[in-house]
C-alpha positions as CSV (number, residue, x, y, z in Angstrom):
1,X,-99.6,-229.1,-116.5
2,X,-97.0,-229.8,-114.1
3,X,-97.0,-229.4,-110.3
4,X,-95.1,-226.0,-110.7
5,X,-97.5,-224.8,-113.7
6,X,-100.0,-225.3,-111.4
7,X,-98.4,-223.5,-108.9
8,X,-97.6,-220.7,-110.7
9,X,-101.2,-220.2,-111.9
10,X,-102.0,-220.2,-108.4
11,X,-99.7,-217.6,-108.0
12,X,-101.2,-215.4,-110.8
13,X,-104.9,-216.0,-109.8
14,X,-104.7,-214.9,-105.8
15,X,-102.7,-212.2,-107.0
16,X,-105.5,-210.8,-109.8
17,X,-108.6,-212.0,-106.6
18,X,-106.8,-208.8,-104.6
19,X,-106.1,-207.1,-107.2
20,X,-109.6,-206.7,-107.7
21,X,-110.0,-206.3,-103.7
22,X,-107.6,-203.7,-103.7
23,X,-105.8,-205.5,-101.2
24,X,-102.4,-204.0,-101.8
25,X,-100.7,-206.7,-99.0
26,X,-102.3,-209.4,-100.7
27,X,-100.8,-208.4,-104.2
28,X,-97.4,-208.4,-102.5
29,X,-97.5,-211.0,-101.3
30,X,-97.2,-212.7,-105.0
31,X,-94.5,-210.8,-105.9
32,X,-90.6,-210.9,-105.7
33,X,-88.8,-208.6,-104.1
34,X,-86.9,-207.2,-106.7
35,X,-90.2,-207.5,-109.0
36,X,-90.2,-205.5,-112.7
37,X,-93.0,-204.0,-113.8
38,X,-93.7,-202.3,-117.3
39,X,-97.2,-201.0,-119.2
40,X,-96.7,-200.6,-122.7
41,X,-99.5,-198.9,-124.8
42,X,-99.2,-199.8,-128.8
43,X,-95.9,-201.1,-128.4
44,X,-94.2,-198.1,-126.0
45,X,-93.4,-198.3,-122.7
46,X,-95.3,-195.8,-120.9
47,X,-94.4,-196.9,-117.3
48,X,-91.5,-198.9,-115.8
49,X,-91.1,-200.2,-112.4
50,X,-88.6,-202.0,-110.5
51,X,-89.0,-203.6,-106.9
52,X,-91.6,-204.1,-104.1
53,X,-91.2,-200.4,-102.6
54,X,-91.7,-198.8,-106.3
55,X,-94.7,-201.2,-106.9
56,X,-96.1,-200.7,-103.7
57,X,-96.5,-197.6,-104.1
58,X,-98.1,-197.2,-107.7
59,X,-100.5,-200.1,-106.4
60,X,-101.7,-197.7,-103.5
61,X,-102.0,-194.8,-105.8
62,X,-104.0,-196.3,-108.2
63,X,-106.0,-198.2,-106.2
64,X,-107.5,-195.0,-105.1
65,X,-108.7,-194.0,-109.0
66,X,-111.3,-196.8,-108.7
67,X,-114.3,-197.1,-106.9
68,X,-114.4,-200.8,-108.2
69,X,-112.7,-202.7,-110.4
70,X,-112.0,-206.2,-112.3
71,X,-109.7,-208.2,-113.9
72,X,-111.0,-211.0,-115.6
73,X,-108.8,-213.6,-116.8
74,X,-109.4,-215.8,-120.3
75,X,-106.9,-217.6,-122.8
76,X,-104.7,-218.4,-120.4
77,X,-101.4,-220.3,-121.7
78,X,-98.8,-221.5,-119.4
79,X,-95.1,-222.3,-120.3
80,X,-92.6,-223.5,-117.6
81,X,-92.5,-220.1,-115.6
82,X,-94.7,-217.9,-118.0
83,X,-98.2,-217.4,-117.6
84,X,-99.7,-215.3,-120.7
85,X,-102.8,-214.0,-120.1
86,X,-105.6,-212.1,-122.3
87,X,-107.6,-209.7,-119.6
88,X,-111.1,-208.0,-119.4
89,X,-111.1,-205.2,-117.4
90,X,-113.9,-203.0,-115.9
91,X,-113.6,-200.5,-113.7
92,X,-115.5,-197.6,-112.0
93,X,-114.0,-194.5,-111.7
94,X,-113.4,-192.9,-108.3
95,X,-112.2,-189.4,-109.7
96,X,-112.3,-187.3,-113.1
97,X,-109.5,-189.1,-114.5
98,X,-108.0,-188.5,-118.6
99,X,-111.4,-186.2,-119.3
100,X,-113.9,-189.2,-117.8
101,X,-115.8,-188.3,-114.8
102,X,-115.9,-189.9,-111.4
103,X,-118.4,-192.5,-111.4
104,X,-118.1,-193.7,-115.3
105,X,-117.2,-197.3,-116.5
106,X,-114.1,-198.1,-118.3
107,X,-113.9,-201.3,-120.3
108,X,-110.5,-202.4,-121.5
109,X,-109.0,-205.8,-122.9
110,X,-105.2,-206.3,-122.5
111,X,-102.5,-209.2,-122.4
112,X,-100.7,-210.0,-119.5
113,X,-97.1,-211.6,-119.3
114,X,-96.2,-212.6,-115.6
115,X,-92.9,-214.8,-115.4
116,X,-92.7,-216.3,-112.4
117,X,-89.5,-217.3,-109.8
118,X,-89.7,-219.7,-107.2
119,X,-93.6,-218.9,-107.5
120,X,-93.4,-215.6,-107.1
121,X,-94.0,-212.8,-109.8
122,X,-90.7,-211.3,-110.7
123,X,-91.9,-209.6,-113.9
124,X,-95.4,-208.5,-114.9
125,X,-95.9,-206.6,-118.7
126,X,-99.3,-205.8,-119.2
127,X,-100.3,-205.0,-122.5
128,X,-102.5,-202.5,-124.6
């Protein structure tokens, strides 16, 4: 891996460590400021963002939905300035959310994409 590979995984990682914090200043701090984000669910996209200000403020929302929760990285491959990433995710509800009830467990696995500029994240796709 080069020194910039390296580097970008650095990236990736202290962003997913306050992620899990829900340390919303800590997550933008890995990002670019004109940052995309999109969620796509079998193949749709069911939510599109597009800088900081528009991330922030999903990130504050939805850090709120959780009592906990965990992103666990594994099968990681890095190419140049993309960092594909499979995901475990568990989290603890913090309100009746989608018919579950405050205090249940959720146990998802996704894929990841982040593409990186200049080490920052300027485009994150998770995947379901």
């Amino acid at each position: 891996m080069t020194g910039i590979e390296e580097a970008n995984v650095q990236t990736v990682v202290a962003y997913v460590e306050a992620y899990n914090r829900k340390d919303i200043e800590g997550m933008m701090a890995c990002l670019a400021e004109d940052v995309i984000f999109e969620h796509l669910t079998n193949g749709h996209s069911v939510m599109s963002l597009a800088g900081k200000p528009a991330f922030r403020e999903q990130a504050e929302k939805t850090a709120n939905l959780f009592s906990q929760r965990q992103q666990t990285l594994r099968d990681r491959t890095v190419a140049d300035d993309v960092i594909s990433v499979k995901i475990d995710y568990t989290a603890t509800l913090a309100v009746e959310l989608n018919r579950k009830a405050a205090g249940e467990t959720i146990n998802l696995q996704s894929h990841s994409v982040f593409v990186l500029q200049d080490r920052l994240i300027s485009k994150l796709i998770d995947i379901q």
